[in-house]
N, C-alpha and C positions, 0 to 999 in steps of 0.2 A: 504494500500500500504506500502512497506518497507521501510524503511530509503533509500535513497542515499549511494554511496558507494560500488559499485558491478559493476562487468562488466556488466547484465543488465542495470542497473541504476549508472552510474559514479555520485560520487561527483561533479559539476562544481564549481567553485572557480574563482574569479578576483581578482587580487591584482594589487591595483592603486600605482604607486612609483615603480623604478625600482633600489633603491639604495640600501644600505645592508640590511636595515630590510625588507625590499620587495624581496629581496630575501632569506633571512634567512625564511623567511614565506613559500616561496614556496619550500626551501630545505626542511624544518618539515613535511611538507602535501605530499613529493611525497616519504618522506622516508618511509612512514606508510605500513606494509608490508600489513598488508590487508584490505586497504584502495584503493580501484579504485577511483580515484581521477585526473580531470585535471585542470592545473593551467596555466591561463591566466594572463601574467603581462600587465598594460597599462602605458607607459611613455609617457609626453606632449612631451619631447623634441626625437630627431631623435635617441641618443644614452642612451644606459643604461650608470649604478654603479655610481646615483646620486652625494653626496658630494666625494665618493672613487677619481670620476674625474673632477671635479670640486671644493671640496673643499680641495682635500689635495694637502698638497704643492710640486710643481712642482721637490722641490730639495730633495722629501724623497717618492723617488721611490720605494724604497721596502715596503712601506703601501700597495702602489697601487697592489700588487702581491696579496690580498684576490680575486681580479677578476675571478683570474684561482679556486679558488673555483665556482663562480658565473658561469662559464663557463660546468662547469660538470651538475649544474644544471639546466642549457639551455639545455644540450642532455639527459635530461630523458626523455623516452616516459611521452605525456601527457605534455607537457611544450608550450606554446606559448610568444611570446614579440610581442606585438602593440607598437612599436613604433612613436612617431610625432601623439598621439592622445591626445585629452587634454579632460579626464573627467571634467565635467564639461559644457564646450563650446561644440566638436566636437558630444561629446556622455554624456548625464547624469545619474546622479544614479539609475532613475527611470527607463531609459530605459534600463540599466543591469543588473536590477532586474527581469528581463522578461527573463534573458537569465543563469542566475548564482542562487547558492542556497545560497553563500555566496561572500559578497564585502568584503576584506580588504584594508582599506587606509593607507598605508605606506610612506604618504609625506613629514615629515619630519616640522623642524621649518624654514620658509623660510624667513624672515628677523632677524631685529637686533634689541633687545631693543635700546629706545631711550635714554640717559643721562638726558635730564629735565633740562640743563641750559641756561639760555641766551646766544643769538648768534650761536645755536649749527644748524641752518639753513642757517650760511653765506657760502657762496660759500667759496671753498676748506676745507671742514668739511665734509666727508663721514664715511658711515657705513665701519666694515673693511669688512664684507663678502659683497661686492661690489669689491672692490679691488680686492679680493681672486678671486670672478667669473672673474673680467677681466682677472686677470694674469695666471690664467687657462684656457682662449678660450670660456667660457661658452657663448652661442651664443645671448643670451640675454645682457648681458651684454661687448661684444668685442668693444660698440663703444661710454662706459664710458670713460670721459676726465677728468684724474688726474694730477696736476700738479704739475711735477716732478723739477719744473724752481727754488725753494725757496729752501734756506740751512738745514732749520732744520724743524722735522716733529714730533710731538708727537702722538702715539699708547697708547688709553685710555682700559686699561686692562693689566690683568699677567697671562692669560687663552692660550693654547696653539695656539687658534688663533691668536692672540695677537703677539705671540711670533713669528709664523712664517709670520705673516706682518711688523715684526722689521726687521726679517732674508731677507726676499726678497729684504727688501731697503737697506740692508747692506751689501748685496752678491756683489763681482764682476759680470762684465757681464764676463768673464771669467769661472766663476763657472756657471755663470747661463745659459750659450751657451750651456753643455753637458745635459739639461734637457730637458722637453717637455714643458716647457713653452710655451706660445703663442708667436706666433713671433711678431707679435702688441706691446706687453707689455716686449719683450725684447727687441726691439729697443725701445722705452719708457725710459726704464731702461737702453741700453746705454746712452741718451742724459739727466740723468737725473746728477742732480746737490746736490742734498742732501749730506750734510756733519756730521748731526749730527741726530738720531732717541734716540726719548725718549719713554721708557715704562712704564705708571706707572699704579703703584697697592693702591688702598686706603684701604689696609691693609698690614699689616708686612708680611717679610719673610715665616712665619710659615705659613701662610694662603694663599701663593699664589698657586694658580690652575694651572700654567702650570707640565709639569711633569718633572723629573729629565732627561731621555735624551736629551727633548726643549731643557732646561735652559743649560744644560754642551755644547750642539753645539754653544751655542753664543758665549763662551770663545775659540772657534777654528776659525771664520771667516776672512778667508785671508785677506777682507782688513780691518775690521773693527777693532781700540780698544774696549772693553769692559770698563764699567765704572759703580762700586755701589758704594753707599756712606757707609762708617762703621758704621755711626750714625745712618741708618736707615735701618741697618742689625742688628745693637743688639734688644734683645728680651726686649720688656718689660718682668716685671715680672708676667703680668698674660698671657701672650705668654708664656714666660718661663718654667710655671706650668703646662699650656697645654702641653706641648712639653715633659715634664717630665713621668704624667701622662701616656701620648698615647702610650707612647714607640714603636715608630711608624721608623723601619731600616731605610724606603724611605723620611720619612720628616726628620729624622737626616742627611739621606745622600743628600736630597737637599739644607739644612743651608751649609752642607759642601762645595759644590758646590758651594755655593755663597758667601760664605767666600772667597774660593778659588779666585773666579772670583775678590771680590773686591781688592786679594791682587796682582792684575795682574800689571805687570807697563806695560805705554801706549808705544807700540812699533812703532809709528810713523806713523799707518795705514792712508789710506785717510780718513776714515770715523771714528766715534766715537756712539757705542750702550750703553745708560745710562737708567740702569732701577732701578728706586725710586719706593721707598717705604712710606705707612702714606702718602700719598699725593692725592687730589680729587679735579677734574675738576669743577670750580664754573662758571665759563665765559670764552666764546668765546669771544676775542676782533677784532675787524673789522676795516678795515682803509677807505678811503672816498671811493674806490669802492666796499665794499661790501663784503671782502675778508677776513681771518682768517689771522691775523700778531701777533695776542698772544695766551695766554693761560694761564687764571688766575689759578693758584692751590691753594688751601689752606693744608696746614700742619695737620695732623691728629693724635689723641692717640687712641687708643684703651678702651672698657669699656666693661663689662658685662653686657647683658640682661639678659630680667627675668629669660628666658629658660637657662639661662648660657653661650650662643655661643658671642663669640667679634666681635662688631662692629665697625665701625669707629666712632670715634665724632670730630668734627672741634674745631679746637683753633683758635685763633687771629693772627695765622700769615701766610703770604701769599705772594705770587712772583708773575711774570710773566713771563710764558717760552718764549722766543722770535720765536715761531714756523709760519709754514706758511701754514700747511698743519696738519688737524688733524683726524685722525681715532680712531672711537670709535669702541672699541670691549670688549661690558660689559655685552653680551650675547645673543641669541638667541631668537624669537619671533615666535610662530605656528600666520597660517593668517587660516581665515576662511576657511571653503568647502561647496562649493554648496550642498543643501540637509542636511548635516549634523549641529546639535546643536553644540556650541563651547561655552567654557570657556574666558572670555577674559583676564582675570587677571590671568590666571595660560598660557595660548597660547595654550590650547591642549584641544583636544575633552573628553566632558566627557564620562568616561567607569568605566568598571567593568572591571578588567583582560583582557582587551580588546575587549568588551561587548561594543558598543556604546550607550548610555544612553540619550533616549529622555527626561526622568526626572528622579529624585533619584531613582524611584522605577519599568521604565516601560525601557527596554533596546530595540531596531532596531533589530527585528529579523533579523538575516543573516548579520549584518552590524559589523565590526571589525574597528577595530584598533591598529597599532605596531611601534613602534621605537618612534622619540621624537615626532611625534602627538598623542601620547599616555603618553608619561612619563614625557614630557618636554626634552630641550636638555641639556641632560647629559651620561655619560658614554665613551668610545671611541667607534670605529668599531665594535667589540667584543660583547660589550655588548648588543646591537641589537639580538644576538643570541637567548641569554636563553629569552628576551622580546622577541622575536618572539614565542618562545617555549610555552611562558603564552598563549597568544593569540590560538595558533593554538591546544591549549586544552582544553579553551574554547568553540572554535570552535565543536571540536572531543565532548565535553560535550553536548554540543546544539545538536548536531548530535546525539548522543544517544537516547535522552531525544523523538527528534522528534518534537522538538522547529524550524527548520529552514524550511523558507518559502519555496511553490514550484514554480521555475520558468518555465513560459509556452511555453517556447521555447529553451529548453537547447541545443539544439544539436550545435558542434562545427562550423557547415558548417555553421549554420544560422546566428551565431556572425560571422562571418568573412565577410558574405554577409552584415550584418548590418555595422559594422564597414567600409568596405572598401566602402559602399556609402555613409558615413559620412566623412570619409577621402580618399578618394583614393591614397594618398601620405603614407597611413602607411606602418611602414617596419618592418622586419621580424628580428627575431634573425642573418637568414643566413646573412641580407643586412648589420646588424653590424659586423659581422666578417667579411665583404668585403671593408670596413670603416678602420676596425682594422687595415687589411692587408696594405691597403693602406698607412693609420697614417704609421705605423709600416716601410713602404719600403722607404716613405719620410725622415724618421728621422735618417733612414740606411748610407744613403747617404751624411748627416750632423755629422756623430756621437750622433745623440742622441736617448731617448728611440723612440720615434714618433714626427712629426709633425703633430698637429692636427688640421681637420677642424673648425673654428670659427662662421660656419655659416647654416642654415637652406640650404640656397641656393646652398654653396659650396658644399654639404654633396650629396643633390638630383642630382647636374650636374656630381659628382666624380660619385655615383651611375648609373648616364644615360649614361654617356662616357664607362664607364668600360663594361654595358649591349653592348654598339652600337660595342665598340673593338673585342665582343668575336665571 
């Protein structure tokens, strides 16, 4: 029999995750000009473009405009969205392997590294991508309780997450009324009382991870001062070297930036954003309820490991920030998948070029992997792409070769029959542009991008009302 891949014989194709690399996978595969191929994406939650809306921040709309890429690659022939089904629970890998010749998993790292210090389990101590899904409507998370009642709040990280959970606590609700914020988390955000956010990084300037546009919007925020200390903007001198060495426009032009920013004098604002450097969370301190009222730091230098890259090392001296509210954002964590082998100490499925690998030597026919459940999370939006690209010529290789398994039920009708008596609630591409529309007409009417549903429930009832009106 012939490979797969022909109008006879279409390629079928799953891909679990509906965020950019889940879709950068299925732009690759339907771009193939002579490739007959269909691609089925499956999302647990009711809407697509994973972290695109959910994890980017609400006040940097124009990120969120790669959709309308994602949009064209909804109307290829050959394209379906399951939405609101949860591989896994609803439908497993086993049983889409009866239907598909290849799974890809593009789910992404769904929690946070932990810190590892004492106390860092007292109440008002949260992950920051917590926060972020609340202040974004994420429906999962719409009915987390952050308390906004305490003065000062320290953001453990200098990562662009980081940066934009300094930005959100330091925005006016003024600024933050013409966005698509959840509206839960911006009346939150009006009643909230925070005076002072701290960010810190336990490494120097040269080494922080946010990127130069983050960092220059801190020094423009209406109400906020900005605040860095000089002391721990100067380079040591094996910073220095590196720096010299790299000759790197973007890392000279973000010291410049941060010079800039330290030479800013304080204009009065209500609020104050201070991001330290060399500095690393040892303890959470707790008061008789149970509650986060400090934040032991310890003072850091810089040293050379063996491979040469600086690390932090602790010295002997140490403060305590008076903070009441602390968010850690020191990175990213992939969580298991049913069916699938996982790495725990790296958070990501073992593969080959995005090969999923039952052991070093034997790979999951038909079984993929793309974006950070494949790489770890790093890169921005973007970079999802050309890792999709790896994966989906892999894919194209295995398909040569005659390596991908046959499923015994491929035809389109008969997943959709399966699928819709495992969920009867799944929804289609067209139901999210009728979601969009809707977002989109609510937010018209407030001035902002969209108002958007926070909920499983809200989503299905806006969808039945709108069927019962037509």
């Amino acid at each position: 029999m012939s490979n797969p891949g022909t109008a006879d014989q279409p390629l079928r194709v799953a891909v679990v995750g509906s965020g950019p690399a889940g879709f950068f996978t299925a732009q690759h595969l339907l771009a193939k000009p002579d490739l007959v191929v269909t691609v089925d994406l499956y999302e647990r939650l009711p809407t697509p473009f994973g972290l695109v809306r959910f994890g980017v921040a609400p006040d940097h709309e124009e990120i969120k405009r790669v959709t309308r890429q994602f949009d064209k690659v909804a109307a290829k022939p050959g394209f379906r969205f399951f939405g609101n089904v949860d591989v896994g629970s609803d439908v497993t890998l086993d049983e889409l392997a009866r239907h598909y010749h290849i799974i890809c998993f593009t789910t992404g790292a769904e929690t946070d590294r932990r810190m590892g210090i004492p106390g860092e389990d007292l109440a008002r101590s949260h992950a920051a991508t917590e926060f972020v899904a609340w202040f974004n409507g994420h429906p999962e998370y719409r009915d987390r309780q952050f308390d906004l009642s305490v003065e000062r709040v320290a953001v453990v990280g200098v990562g662009n997450v980081a940066v934009d959970v300094a930005r959100i606590l330091s925005r006016t609700v003024e600024e933050l009324s013409t966005t698509d914020i959840a509206d839960h988390a911006l009346e939150a955000l009006r009643q909230s009382r925070v005076k002072e956010v701290y960010m810190l990084g336990r490494r120097g300037p040269a080494q922080a991870a946010f990127t130069n546009p983050e960092v220059k919007e801190l020094g423009e925020l209406a109400g906020a001062d900005i605040q860095v200390l000089e002391d721990e903007l100067e380079l040591d001198p094996l910073s220095r070297a590196d720096v010299e060495q790299a000759d790197d426009r973007k890392l000279n032009k973000k010291l410049e930036i941060l010079r800039d920013l330290a030479a800013q004098q304080p204009a009065g604002k209500p609020r104050t954003l201070a991001i330290r450097f060399l500095v690393s969370p040892v303890e959470l301190v707790g008061n008789e309820a149970g509650q986060v009222e400090g934040l032991r730091i310890v003072r850091n230098r810089l040293i050379a490991d063996e491979s040469g890259r600086l690390r932090p090392e602790a010295t002997d001296h140490t403060e305590i920030l008076p903070v009441g509210l602390v968010f850690r954002s020191v990175g990213y964590h992939g969580v298991p998948l049913p069916g699938l082998p996982f790495d725990d100490w790296h958070g990501v499925v073992p593969n080959d070029r995005g090969r999923v690998l039952a052991s070093p030597d034997a790979p999951m026919p038909g079984v993929y992997v793309s974006g950070w459940i494949k790489r770890g999370p790093t890169g921005v939006i973007g970079t999802n792409k050309k890792d999709a690209a790896e994966t989906v010529e892999a894919m194209l290789e295995d398909l040569a070769a005659g390596a991908l398994p046959s499923p015994t039920d491929p035809e389109p009708a008969a997943v959709e029959a399966f699928v819709r008596q495992r969920q009867p609630d799944a929804l289609t591409y067209a139901d999210w542009q009728r979601i969009d529309e809707m977002e989109t007409t609510r937010g018209e009417a407030e001035g902002r991008p969209r108002v958007k549903f926070t909920s499983k429930d809200e989503i299905m009832a806006a969808l039945s009302s709108e069927e019962h009106d037509r």
